[in-house]
SEFI-633628 format. One record per residue (C-alpha): x, y, z; residue in three letters. Coordinates in pm, whole numbers, plus 32768, in hexadecimal, padded with zeros to 4 digits. Layout:
N
XYZALA...
This chain:
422
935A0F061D86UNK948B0E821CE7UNK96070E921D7EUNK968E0FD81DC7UNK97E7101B1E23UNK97EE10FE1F1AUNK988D123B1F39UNK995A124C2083UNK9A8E11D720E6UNK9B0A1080208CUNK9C7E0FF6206CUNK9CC00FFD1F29UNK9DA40FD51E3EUNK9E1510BB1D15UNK9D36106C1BC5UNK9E870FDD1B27UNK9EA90EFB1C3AUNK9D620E931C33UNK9D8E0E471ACEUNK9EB60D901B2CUNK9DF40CBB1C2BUNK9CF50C4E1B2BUNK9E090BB91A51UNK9ED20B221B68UNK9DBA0AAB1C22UNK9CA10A3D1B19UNK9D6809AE19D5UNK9CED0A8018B4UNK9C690974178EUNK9CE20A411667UNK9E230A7616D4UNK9E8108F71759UNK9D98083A16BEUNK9CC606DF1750UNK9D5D070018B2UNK9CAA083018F4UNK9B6D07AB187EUNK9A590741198CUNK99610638190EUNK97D806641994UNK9759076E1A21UNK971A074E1BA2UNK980808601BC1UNK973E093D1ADFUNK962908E11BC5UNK96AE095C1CE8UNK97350A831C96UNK96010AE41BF3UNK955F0A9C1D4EUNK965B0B381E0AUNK965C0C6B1D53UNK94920C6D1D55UNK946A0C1F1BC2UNK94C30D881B61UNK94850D221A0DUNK92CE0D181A57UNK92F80E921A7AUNK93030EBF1922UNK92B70E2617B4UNK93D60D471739UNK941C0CD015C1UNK95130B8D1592UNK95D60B6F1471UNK96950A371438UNK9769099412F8UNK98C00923126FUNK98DE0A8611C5UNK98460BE61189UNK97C90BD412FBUNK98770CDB1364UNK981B0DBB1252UNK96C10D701279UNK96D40DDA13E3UNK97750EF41396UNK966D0F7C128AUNK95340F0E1348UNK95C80FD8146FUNK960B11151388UNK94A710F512DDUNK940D10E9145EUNK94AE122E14A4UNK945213011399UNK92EB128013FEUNK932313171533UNK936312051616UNK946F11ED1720UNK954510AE165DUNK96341000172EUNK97240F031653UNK97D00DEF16EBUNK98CD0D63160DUNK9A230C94161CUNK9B5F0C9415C4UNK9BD50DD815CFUNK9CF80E8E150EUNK9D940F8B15C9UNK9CEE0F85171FUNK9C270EED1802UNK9B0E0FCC1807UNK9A9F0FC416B1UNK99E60E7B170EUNK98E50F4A17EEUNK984B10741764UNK972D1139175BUNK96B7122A167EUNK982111EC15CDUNK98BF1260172BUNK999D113C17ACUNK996811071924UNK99E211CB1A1BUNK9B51116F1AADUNK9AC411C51C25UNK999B10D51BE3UNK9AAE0FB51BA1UNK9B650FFB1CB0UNK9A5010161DC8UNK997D0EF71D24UNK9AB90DEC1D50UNK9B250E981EB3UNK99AD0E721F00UNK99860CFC1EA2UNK9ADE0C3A1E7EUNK9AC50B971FB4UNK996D0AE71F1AUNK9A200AAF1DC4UNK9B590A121E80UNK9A8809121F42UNK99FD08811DE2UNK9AF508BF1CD1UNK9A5C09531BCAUNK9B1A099F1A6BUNK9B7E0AE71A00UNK9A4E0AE9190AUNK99540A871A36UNK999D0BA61AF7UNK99B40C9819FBUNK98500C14196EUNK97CC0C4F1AEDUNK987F0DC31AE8UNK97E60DF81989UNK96780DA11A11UNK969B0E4B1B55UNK973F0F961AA4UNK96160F9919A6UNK953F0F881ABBUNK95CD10861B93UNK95E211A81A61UNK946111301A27UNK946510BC18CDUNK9344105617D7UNK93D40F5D1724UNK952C0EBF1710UNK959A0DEE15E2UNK96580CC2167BUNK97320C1E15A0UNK977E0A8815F0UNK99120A561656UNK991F08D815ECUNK98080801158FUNK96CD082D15DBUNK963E071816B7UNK9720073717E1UNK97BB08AE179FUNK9779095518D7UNK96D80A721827UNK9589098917F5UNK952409E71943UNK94460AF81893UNK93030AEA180DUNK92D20BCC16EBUNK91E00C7815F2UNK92820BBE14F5UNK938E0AC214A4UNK94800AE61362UNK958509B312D6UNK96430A6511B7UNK96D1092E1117UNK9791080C1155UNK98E307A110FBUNK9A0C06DB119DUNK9AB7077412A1UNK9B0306ED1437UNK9AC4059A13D8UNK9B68052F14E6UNK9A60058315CAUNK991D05E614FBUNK993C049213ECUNK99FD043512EFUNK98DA042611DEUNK97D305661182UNK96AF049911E7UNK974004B51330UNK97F405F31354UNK966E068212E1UNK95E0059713F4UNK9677066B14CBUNK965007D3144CUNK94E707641460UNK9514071815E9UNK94A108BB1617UNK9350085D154EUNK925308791653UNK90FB083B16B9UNK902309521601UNK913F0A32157BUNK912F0A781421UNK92810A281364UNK93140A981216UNK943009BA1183UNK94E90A7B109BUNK9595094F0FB2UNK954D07D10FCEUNK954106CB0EAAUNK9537054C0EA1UNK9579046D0FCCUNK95A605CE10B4UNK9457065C103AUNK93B7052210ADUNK94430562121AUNK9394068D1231UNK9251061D1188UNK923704F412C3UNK9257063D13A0UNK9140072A132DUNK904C065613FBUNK90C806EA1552UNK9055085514A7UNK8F1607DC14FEUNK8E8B08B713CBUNK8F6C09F313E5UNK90210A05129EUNK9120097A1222UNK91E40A0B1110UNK92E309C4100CUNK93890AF10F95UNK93F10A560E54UNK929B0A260DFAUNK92280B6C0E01UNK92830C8F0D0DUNK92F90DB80D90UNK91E90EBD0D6FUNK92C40FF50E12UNK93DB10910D74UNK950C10D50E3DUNK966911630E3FUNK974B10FF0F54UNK98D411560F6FUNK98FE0FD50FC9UNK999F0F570E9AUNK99F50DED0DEEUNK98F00CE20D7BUNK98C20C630EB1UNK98070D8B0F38UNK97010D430E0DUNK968B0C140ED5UNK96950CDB0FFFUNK95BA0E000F90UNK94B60CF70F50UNK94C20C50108AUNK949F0DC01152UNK935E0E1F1043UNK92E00CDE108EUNK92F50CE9122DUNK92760E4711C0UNK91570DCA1157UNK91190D1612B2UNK91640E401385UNK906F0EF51328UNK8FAA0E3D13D7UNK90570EC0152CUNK90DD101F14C5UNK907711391411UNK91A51121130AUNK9178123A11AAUNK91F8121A1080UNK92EC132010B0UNK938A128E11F1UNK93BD115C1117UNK9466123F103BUNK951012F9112EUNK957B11B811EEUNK960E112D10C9UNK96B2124B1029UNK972112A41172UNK9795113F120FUNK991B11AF1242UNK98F8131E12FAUNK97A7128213DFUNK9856113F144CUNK99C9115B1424UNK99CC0FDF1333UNK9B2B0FC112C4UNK9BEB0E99120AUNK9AF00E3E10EEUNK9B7E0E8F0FB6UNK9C0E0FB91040UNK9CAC10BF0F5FUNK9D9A11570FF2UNK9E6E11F70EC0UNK9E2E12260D86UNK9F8412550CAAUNK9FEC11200CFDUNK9EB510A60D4CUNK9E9B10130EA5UNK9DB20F300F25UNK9D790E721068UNK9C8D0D6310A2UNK9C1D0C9D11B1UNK9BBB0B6F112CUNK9C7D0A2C1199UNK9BB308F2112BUNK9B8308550FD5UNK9A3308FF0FD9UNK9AC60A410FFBUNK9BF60A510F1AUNK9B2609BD0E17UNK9A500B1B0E1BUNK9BD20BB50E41UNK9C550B000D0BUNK9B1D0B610C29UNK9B400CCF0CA3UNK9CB30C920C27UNK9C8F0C310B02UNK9BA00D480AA2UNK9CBE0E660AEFUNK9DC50F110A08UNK9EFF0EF00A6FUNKA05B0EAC09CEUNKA0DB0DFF0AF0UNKA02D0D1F0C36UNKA0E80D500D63UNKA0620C750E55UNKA0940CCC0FE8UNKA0290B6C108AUNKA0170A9C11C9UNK9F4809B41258UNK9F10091413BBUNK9F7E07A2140DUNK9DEC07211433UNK9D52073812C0UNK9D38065411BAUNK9E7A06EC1103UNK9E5F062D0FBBUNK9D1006950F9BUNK9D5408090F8FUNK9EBB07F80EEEUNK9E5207270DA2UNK9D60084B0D82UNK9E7C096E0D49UNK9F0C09EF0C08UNKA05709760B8BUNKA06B0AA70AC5UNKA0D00B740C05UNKA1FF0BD30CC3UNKA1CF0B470E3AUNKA24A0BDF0F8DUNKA1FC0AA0108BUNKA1E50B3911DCUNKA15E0B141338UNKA0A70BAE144EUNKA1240BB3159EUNKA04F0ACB163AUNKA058098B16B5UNK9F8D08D715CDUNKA03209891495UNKA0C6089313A0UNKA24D08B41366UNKA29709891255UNKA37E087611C4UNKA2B8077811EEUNKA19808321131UNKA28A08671007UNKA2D5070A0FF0UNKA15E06B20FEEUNKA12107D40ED1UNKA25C075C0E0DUNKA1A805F40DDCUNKA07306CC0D21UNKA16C07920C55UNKA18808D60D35UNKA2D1097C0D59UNKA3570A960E29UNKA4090B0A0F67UNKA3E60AB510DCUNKA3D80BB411E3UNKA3A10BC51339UNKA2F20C95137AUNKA1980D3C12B6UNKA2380EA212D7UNKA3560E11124BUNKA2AA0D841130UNKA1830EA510F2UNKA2AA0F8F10AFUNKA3A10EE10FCEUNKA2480EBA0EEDUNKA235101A0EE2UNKA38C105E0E7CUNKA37C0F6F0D61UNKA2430F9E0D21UNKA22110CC0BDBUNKA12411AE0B81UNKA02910D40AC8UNKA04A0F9B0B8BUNK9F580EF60CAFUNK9FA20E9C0E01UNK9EF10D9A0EAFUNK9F1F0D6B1029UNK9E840C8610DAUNK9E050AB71106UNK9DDF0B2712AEUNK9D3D0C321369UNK9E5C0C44140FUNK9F6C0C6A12FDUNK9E510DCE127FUNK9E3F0E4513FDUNK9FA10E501401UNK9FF20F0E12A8UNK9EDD0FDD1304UNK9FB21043143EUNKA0B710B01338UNK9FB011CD1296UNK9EE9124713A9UNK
């Protein structure tokens, strides 16, 4: 049997509190950045230990890549319950709370389980020091095994290799692409950033990788051997056979629909998985799962959009969507944090556009200013402010009728406009 928390008395604190403790006691990585990040994974080990490897109770499917991970997740997880299956999702960052990074059946995790699971076991998690994203991958496995889950769709925090997520074995192992992004810690070339994204290919898992050319293809290729004979597929090679309509928008999702028909293809192998749950999954990906922040509509008149995306790889997808609107006007809601290759993303923007430079309020944002000045050297031109809600709604009072807003370049800088609507 796997952890329980148990339901009598214990000295706990309030769930805010406990909330609270998690960020003042275990760094969170997306909101500070490097120092919160643990290399290797003995602590992984332990916990997992500690806690009896609540993650053998049930099927697990790893997804891993610079982008579209997250959507993947989120769609293989919305497929598996129309099939029928109790689907947990494990996913990170969040946008608006805490929760939404456990869930199953689209039902984030219960507040009380929180709040008993870190009275429960703090004094084990104080005498080794986990990070925020260690514990919460321990609470994740231990709450999927307590509500008895058939499958949970894990999706990798950083990495690959060392994330502490690669504790699991699964039915199958996905690597949606590769692209620059934490090169600080993962490499700063492809060939090694997809060295390790390949780190959760395992001994006699099947894999699907959904895009890989040249030098980062060839990575992967050196890996197949330790499928020992399970396949090992790349989604760009094979034509999609199953038509599908999904209320995930922008071209990026194109190369994401192939890399979910393709794992597809795999799990069939494990579940009993109909064409009209694929259908069903798919059309139904938003209302099953609660995925937010990818090229999110969220008016029409002006036109509204947030996106997630905060890479090269991503904006590029961003920019093409762009430039395939109608608009008179580009208004342009944008921040960034301190830790990306800045250049990279900001020679990618249109000129043509009228720029509100903002930041989140998180440590690891980049100054507002600062950003401006960086934009201003690629010919971008438009207003500092302070603060994202700040920003988000001086857009929409010059923004007319027919024009396009764009908000996002951080998760953070969409979670917090997002606030503004909800």
């Amino acid at each position: 049997m796997g952890v329980r928390v148990p339901s009598g008395a214990l000295p706990v604190m309030t769930y805010d509190e406990t909330i609270k403790y998690l960020y003042d006691n275990a760094p969170m990585f997306q909101k500070v950045g490097a120092s919160a990040y643990k290399e290797g994974m003995e602590n992984s080990f332990l916990i997992d230990e500690y806690l009896r490897y609540p993650h053998k109770q049930y099927k697990t499917i790893h997804v891993a890549g610079t982008n579209g991970k997250g959507s993947v997740c989120h769609l293989l997880a919305s497929i598996l319950q129309e099939a029928g299956y109790k689907t947990a999702l494990y996913t990170s960052p969040h946008l608006l709370d805490f929760r939404e990074r456990i869930k199953v059946d689209g039902k984030v995790i219960d507040k009380d389980y929180i709040v008993r699971f870190i009275a429960e076991h703090k004094d084990f998690f104080e005498s080794i020091q986990p990070s925020f994203f260690e514990i919460t991958t321990g609470m994740a496995f231990a709450y999927f095994a307590h509500q008895a889950v058939d499958v949970a769709v894990i999706e990798v925090g950083l990495g690959g290799r060392l994330d502490c997520t690669n504790v699991i074995t699964p039915v199958l192992s996905v690597i949606t692409n590769i692209s620059f992004d934490h090169t600080s810690l993962l490499g700063n070339t492809l060939q090694a950033i997809a060295g390790e994204k390949a780190g959760i290919i395992k001994q006699g898992v099947p894999v699907v990788i959904g895009e890989a050319e040249g030098e980062v293809r060839e990575v992967f290729e050196r890996a197949r051997q330790k499928v020992q004979g399970k396949r090992f597929l790349f989604a760009q090679d094979i034509p999609k056979t199953v038509d599908v309509v999904s209320p995930l928008q922008g071209l990026a999702q194109e190369r994401n629909t192939a890399t979910v028909l393709c794992a597809l293809d795999i799990l069939k192998d494990v579940f009993a998985i109909p064409n009209h749950a694929i259908a069903k999954g798919f059309a139904g990906v938003i209302e099953n799962t609660g995925l937010a922040g990818r090229w999110q509509v969220v008016r029409k008149h002006p036109k509204i959009v947030l996106d997630t995306g905060h890479n090269a790889g991503g904006m590029a997808y961003n920019i093409r969507q762009l430039q395939s609107e109608k608009y008179d006007v580009l208004h342009i809601v944008f921040g960034m944090v301190n830790d990306k290759d800045i250049s990279s993303v900001l020679r990618l923007l249109p000129a043509n556009a009228t720029y509100y430079f903002t930041q989140a309020d998180i440590p690891r944002a980049l100054d507002a200013q600062l950003l401006a000045e960086q934009a201003g050297q690629f010919g971008l031109t438009g207003d500092v402010f302070r603060s994202v809600a700040g920003a988000f709604r001086a857009a929409k009072e010059r923004a007319k009728r027919n024009d396009f807003i764009f908000v996002g370049g951080s998760t953070f800088v969409v979670a917090e406009a997002l606030k503004t609507i909800v």
